[in-house]
DOTI-439985 format. One record per residue (C-alpha): z, x, y; residue in three letters. Coordinates in steps of 0.25 Angstrom, whole numbers, padded with zeros to 4 digits, always signed. Layout:
BEGIN
ZXYALA;...
END
This chain:
BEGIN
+0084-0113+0199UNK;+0097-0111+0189UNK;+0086-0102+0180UNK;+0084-0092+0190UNK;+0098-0086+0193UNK;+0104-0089+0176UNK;+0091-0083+0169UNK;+0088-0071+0178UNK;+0103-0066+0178UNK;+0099-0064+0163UNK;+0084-0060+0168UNK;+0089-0047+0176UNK;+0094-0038+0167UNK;+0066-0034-0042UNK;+0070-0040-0059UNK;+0067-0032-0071UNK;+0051-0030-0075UNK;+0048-0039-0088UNK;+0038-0034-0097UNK;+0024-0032-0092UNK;+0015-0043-0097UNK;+0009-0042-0111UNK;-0004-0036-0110UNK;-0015-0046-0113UNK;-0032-0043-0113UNK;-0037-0042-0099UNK;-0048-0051-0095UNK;-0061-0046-0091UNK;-0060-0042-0074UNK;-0064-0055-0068UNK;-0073-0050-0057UNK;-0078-0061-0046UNK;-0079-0066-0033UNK;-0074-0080-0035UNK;-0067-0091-0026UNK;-0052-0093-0026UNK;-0051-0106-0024UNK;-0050-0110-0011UNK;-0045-0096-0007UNK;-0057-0087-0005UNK;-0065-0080-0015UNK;-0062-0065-0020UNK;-0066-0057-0032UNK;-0052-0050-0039UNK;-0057-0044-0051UNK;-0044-0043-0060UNK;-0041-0038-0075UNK;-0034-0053-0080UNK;-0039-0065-0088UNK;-0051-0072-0084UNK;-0041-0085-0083UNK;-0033-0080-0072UNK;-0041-0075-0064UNK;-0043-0086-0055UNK;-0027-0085-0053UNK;-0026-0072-0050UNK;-0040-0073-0039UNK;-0033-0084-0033UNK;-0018-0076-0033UNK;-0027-0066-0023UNK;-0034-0076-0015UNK;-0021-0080-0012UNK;-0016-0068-0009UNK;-0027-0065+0001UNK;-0022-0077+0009UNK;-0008-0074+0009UNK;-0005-0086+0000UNK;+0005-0079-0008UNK;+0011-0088-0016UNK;-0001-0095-0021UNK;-0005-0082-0027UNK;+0007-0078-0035UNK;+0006-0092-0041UNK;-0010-0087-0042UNK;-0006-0074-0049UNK;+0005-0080-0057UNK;-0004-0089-0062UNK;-0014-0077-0067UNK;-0003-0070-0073UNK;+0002-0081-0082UNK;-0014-0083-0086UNK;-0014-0069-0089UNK;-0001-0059-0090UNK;-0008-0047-0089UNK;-0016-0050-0078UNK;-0011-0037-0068UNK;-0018-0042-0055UNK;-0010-0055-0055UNK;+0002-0049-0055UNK;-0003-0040-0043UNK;-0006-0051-0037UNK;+0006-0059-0038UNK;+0013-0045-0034UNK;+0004-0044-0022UNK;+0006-0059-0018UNK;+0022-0056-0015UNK;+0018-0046-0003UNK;+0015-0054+0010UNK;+0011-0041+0018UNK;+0005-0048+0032UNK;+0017-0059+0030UNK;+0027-0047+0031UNK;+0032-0053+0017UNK;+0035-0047+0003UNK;+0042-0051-0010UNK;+0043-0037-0016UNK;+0052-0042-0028UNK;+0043-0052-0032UNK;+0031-0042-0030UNK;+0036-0032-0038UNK;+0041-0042-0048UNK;+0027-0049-0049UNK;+0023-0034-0054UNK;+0033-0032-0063UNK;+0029-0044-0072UNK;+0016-0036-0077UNK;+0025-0023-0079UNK;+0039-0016-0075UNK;+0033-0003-0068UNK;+0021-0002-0057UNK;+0014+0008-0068UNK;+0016-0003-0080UNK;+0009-0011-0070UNK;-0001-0003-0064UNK;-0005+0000-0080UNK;-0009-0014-0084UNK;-0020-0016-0072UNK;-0033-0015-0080UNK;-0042-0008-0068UNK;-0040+0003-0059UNK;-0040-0007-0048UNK;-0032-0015-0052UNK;-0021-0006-0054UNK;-0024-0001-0040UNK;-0018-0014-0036UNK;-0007-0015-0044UNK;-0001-0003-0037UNK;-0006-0007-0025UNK;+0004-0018-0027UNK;+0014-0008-0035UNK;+0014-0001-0021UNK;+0017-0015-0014UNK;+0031-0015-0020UNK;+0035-0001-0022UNK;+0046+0004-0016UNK;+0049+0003-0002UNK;+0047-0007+0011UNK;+0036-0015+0013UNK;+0028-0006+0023UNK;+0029+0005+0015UNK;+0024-0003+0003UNK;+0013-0010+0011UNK;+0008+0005+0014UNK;+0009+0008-0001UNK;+0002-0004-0005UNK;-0010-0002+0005UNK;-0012+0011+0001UNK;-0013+0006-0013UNK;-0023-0005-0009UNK;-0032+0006-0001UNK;-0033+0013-0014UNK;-0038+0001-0022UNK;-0047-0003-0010UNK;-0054+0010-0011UNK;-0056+0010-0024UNK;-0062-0002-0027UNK;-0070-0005-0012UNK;-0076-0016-0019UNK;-0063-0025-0023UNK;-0062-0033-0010UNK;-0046-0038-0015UNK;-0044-0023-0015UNK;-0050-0021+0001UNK;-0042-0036+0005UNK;-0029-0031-0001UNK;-0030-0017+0005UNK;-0033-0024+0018UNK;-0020-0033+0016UNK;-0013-0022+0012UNK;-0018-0013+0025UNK;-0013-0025+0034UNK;+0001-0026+0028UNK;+0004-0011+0035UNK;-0001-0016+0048UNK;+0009-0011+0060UNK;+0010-0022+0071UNK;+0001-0022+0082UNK;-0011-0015+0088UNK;-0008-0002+0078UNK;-0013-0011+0065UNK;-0026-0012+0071UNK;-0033-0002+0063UNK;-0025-0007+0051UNK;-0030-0020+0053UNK;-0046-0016+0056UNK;-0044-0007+0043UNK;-0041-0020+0034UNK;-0049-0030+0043UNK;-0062-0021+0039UNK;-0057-0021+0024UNK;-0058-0036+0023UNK;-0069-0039+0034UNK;-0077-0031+0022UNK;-0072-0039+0011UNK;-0073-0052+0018UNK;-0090-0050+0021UNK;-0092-0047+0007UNK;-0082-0060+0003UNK;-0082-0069+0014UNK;-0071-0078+0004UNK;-0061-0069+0002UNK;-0049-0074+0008UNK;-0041-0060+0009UNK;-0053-0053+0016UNK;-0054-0065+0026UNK;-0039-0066+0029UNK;-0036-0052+0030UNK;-0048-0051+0040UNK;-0041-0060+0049UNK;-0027-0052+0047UNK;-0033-0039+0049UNK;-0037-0044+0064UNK;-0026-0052+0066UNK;-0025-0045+0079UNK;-0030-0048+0092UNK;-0039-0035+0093UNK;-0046-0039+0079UNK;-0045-0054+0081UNK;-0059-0056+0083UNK;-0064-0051+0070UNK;-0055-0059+0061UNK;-0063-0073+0067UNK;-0075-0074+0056UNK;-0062-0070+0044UNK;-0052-0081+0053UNK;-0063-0091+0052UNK;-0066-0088+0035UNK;-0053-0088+0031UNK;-0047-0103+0030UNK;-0061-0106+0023UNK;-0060-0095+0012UNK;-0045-0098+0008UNK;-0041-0112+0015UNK;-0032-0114+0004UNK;-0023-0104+0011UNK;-0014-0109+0023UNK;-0014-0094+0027UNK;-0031-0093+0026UNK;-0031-0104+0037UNK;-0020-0098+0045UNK;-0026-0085+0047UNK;-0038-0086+0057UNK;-0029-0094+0064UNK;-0024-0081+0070UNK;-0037-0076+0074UNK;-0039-0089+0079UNK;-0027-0089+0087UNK;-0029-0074+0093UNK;-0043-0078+0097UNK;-0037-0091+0104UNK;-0044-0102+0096UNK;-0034-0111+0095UNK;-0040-0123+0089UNK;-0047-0115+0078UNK;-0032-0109+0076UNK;-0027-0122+0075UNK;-0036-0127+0065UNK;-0033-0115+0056UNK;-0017-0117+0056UNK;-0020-0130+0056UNK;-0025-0131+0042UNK;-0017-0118+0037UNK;-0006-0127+0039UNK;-0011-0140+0032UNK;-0015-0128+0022UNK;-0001-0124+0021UNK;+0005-0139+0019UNK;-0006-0142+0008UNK;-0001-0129+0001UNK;+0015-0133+0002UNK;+0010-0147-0004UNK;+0002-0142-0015UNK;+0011-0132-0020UNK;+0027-0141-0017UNK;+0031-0132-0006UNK;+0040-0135+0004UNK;+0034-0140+0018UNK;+0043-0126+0024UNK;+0031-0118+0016UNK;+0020-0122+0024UNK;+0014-0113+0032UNK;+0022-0114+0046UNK;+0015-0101+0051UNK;+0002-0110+0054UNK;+0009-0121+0057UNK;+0015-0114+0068UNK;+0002-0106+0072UNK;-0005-0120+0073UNK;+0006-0127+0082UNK;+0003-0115+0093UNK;-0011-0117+0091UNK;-0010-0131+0094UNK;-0003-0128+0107UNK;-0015-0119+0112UNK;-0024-0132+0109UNK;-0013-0139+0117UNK;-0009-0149+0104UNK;+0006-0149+0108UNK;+0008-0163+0100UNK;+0002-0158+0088UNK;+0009-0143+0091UNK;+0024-0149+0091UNK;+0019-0159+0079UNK;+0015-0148+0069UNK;+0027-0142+0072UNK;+0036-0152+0066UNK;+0030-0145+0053UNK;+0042-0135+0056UNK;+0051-0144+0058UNK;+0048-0151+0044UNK;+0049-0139+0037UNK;+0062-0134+0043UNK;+0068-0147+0039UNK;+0066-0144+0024UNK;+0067-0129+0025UNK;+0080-0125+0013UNK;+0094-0120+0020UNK;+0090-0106+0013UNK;+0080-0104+0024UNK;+0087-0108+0036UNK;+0090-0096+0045UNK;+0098-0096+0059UNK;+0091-0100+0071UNK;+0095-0103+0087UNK;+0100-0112+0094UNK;+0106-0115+0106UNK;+0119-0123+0110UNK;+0117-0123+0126UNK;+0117-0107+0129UNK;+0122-0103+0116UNK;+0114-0100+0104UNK;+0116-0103+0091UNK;+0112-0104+0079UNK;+0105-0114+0069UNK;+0097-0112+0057UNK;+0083-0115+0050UNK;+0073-0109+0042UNK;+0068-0097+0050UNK;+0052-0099+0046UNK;+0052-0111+0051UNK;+0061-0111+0063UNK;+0051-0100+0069UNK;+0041-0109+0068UNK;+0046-0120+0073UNK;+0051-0112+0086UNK;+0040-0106+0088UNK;+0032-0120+0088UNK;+0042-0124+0097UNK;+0040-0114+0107UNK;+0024-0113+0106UNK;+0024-0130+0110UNK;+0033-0127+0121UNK;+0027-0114+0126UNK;+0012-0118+0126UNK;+0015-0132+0130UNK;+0026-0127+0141UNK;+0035-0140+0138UNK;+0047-0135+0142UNK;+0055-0147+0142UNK;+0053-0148+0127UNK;+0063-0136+0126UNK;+0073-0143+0137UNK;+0087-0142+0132UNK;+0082-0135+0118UNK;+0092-0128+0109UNK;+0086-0119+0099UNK;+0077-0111+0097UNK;+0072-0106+0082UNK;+0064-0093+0086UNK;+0060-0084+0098UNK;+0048-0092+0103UNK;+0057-0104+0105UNK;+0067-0097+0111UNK;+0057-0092+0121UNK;+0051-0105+0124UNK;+0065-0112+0125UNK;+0068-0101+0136UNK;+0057-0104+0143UNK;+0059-0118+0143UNK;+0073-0118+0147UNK;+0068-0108+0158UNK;+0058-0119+0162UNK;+0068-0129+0162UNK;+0078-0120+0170UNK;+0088-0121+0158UNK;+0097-0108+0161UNK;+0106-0110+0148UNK;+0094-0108+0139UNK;+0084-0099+0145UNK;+0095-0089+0148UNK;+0100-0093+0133UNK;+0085-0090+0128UNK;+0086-0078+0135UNK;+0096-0071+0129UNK;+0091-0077+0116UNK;+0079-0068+0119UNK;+0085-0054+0122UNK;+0094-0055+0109UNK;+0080-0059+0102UNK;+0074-0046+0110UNK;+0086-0037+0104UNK;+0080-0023+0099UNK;+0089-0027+0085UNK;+0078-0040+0083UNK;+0065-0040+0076UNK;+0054-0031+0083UNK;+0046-0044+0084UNK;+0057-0056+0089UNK;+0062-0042+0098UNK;+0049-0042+0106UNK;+0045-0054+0108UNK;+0061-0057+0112UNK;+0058-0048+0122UNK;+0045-0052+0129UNK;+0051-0068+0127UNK;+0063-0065+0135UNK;+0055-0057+0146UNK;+0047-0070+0145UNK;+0058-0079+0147UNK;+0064-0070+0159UNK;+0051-0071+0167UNK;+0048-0088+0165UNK;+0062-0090+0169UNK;+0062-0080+0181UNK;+0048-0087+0187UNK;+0057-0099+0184UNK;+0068-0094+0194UNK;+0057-0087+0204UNK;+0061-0073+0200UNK;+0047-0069+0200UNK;+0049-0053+0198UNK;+0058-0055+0187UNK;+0046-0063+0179UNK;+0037-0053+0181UNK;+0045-0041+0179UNK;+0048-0048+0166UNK;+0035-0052+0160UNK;+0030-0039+0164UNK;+0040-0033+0153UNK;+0036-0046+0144UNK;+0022-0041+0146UNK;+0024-0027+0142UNK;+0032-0030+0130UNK;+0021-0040+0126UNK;+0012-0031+0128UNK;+0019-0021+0118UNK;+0016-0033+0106UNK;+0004-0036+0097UNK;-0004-0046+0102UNK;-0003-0059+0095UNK;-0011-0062+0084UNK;-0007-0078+0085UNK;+0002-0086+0092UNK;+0007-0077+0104UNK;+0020-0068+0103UNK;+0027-0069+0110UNK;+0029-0084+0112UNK;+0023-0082+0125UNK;+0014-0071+0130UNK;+0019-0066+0140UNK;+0005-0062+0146UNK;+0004-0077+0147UNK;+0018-0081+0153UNK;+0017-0071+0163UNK;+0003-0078+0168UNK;+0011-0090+0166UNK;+0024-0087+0176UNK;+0015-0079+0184UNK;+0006-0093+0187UNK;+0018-0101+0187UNK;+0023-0092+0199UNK;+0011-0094+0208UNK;+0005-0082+0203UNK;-0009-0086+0195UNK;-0019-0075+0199UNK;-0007-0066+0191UNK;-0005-0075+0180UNK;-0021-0076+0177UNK;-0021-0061+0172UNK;-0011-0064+0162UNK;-0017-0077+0157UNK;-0027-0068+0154UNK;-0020-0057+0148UNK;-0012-0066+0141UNK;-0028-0074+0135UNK;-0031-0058+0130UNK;-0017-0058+0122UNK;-0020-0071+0117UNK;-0033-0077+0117UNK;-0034-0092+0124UNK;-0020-0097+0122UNK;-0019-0110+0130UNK;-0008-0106+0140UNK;-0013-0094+0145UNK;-0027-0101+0146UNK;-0020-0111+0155UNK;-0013-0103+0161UNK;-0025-0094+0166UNK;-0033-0107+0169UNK;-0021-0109+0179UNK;-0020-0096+0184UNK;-0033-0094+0187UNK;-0036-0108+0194UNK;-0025-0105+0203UNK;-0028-0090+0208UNK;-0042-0096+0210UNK;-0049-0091+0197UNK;-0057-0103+0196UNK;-0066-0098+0184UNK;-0055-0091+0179UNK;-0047-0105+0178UNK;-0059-0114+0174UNK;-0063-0104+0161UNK;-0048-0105+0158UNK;-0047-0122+0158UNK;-0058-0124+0150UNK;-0052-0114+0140UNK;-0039-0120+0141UNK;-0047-0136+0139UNK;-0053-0130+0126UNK;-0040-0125+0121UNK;-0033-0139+0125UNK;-0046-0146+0121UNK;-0037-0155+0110UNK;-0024-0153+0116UNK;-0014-0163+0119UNK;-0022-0174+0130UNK;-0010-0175+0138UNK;-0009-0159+0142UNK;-0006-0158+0156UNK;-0015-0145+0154UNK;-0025-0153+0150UNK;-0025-0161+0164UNK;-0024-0149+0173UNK;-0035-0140+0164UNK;-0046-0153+0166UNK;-0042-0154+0180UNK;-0044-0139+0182UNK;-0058-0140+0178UNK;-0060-0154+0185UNK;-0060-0161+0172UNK;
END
């Protein structure tokens, strides 16, 4: 085929402070367990008038849910009750760091702080308690001098001090275990970080079963596929203690997803979204600030029930939102004009998304014809999938194109994270489009390598990266290939990696069926008709899983 011969060739080788507030009577300590709304329920005893205390609790609870705006307006509110209120002006402070988003404001942090006084010691000097002036340089340390993981280890440090020095305060333990997670390193080596602050806030959360940040911070904490299991009872709390927050229903999604019950994990993104799209409405924001992270979790969780229709509806969302995004976000993108690429332009949140929906439709539904004769492509996953596709289709121009597109992403020069997975996708596309030609040692000899630098990656704690396993595609060529004894030991390799994802399930069901696994086979159809239970009725899978089982 015109494949083999074109696509091997290539395959061989801060402003001034004001004034510090005008000091007014402090209030009596407010010091009580109450509800927050429908965000939880904490006790933050604070030195500030009794009338904005309700504020400044609900500034936290929203902190603890990562709903960071909502709580400056919170703390905003407390302030302008009370101007000498310390703690809301912490809060506000605290509410600029996104530390697990990899986001900070450091101007508007320090500036938050320098409406209650011009120095950290001015500052520090109008908390009324020891322990509240241990959080206000806690949060001094936040934005000292230096970058931001230098300043994430200052501030946990200061957080450990004011934890053990008052055991009791559970917001003192949740922040310290937030704080603790934010100088995470990447992989297996945060382990011990992670049990550390997993154990902080399991304590808190058996004393409270309502607090949302002892909840949420459980199910970061073990947001790894080592400690998965134990966040399940905190994944299952959490959207009922805050479900005002779109984030609160999005999070036991990911233990959901790590433990492969998909429609449990569909249910949760389902409603974080709506979530998201009631907060934009209530509050005039535009559509392109909706939470697009659980829109795009929930599309891959509909393709692992098999909902392709409703998968390639939601996504239309993007589509929606890319259409009123503002000129001042639009970033370049690529396209391709036959075998040349260029450029086009969009805003880069979305365009991710969007091409990353794109390619999980086609990938999981293997419809290759719905990327005959594409031209762009808006990140890596769809650049991977178009590759495939046109190898699939024997279209030379663009899966040598893809190629190419792939070692430039691969470069030492890119970004660790696009870098590897470059690297593994192109060993990917190298091998499909080699079983493709009948160049059998050349596929295994390169998804051996994709293998090996897989293996060198954290295993994912959501939708798979790379796009495509590669455990899973090399059971995939090698069935393909006439070789389904082989490819059953990397179906179930690729089912340790990640738990029940519908592909490798039929994929092993297959496998096994044909290398005489009969057991084997029949354990894996009636897995694979439970995932598929509501899927899409016209599914050829569905036809060939109920014949397999003489349905």
């Amino acid at each position: 085929m015109l494949l083999g011969a074109a696509f091997l060739a290539g395959c061989s080788g801060a402003a001034p402070s004001p004034e510090p507030a005008a000091a007014v009577t402090p209030a009596p300590v407010v010091d009580t367990t109450q509800r927050t709304g429908d965000l939880g329920a904490i006790a933050f005893p604070a030195t500030g008038a009794t009338s904005a205390q309700d504020d400044f609790r609900r500034g936290v609870a929203w902190l603890h849910s990562f709903g960071y705006e909502d709580a400056v307006e919170a703390f905003q509110a407390a302030q302008a009750k009370d101007p000498g209120f310390v703690m809301a002006y912490w809060g506000e402070s605290l509410a600029y760091s996104q530390p697990l988003w990899f986001q900070e404001e450091p101007a508007k942090g320090r500036a938050a702080l320098a409406k209650l006084g011009p120095t950290p010691d001015a500052r520090i000097a109008l908390a009324k308690t020891s322990r509240e002036r241990g959080y206000l340089r806690a949060v001094e340390a936040l934005w000292g001098e230096g970058e931001r993981p230098a300043r994430a280890a200052a501030y946990a440090a200061a957080m450990a001090e004011v934890a053990a020095a008052t055991p009791a305060d559970d917001e003192a333990q949740v922040f310290y275990a937030l704080a603790l997670l934010a100088t995470m390193p990447r992989g297996d080596l945060s382990l011990p970080i992670r049990e550390k602050a997993g154990a902080i806030v399991e304590a808190v959360f058996a004393r409270n079963p309502r607090h949302p940040g002892a909840a949420h911070l459980i199910l970061h904490a073990y947001d790894h596929g080592a400690l998965a299991a134990r966040g399940l009872a905190a994944a299952r709390a959490y959207a009922r203690v805050a479900p005002a927050a779109s984030h609160a229903r999005h999070m036991p999604a990911h233990f959901f997803v790590q433990l492969g019950y998909w429609q449990d994990a569909a249910s949760s993104d389902a409603e974080s979204w709506q979530a998201s799209v009631d907060w934009a409405a209530r509050r005039k924001k535009t559509i392109t600030l909706r939470d697009y992270h659980s829109l795009v979790w929930w599309q891959y969780e509909l393709t692992q029930l098999g909902q392709f229709r409703k998968a390639q509806q939601i996504a239309k969302e993007v589509d929606a939102a890319m259409a009123v995004a503002t000129e001042q976000d639009a970033i370049g993108g690529h396209q391709y004009a036959d075998s040349d690429i260029g450029r086009g332009s969009g805003p880069l949140a979305l365009r991710n998304d969007k091409g990353s929906m794109r390619a999980r439709y086609v990938l999981e539904s293997e419809r290759w014809d719905e990327m005959r004769g594409q031209n762009a492509f808006d990140n890596i996953d769809e650049l991977f999938a178009l590759g495939v596709a046109a190898a699939k289709l024997d279209d030379v121009a663009r899966a040598v194109a893809a190629r190419e597109e792939l070692i430039k992403a691969s470069h030492p020069s890119m970004d660790a994270g696009l870098r590897e997975q470059a690297a593994i996708l192109k060993l990917e596309l190298d091998a499909v489009a080699a079983v493709e030609a009948g160049a059998l040692g050349v596929a295994w000899s390169r998804m051996g390598q994709a293998i090996a630098l897989q293996n060198q990656m954290p295993k994912p704690i959501g939708r798979p990266y790379p796009v495509k396993a590669a455990d899973e595609l090399y059971g995939d060529l090698l069935l393909q290939a006439g070789k389904p004894a082989e490819a059953v030991g990397w179906y179930e390799k690729a089912l340790v990696r990640t738990p029940n994802r519908s592909r490798a399930v039929l994929g092993l069901a297959r496998a096994a069926g044909k290398s005489g696994q009969a057991e084997k086979s029949r354990r894996a159809w009636e897995q694979f008709l439970v995932n598929w239970a509501n899927a899409d009725p016209d599914l050829p899978e569905l036809a060939e899983a109920r014949a397999a089982l003489g349905r």
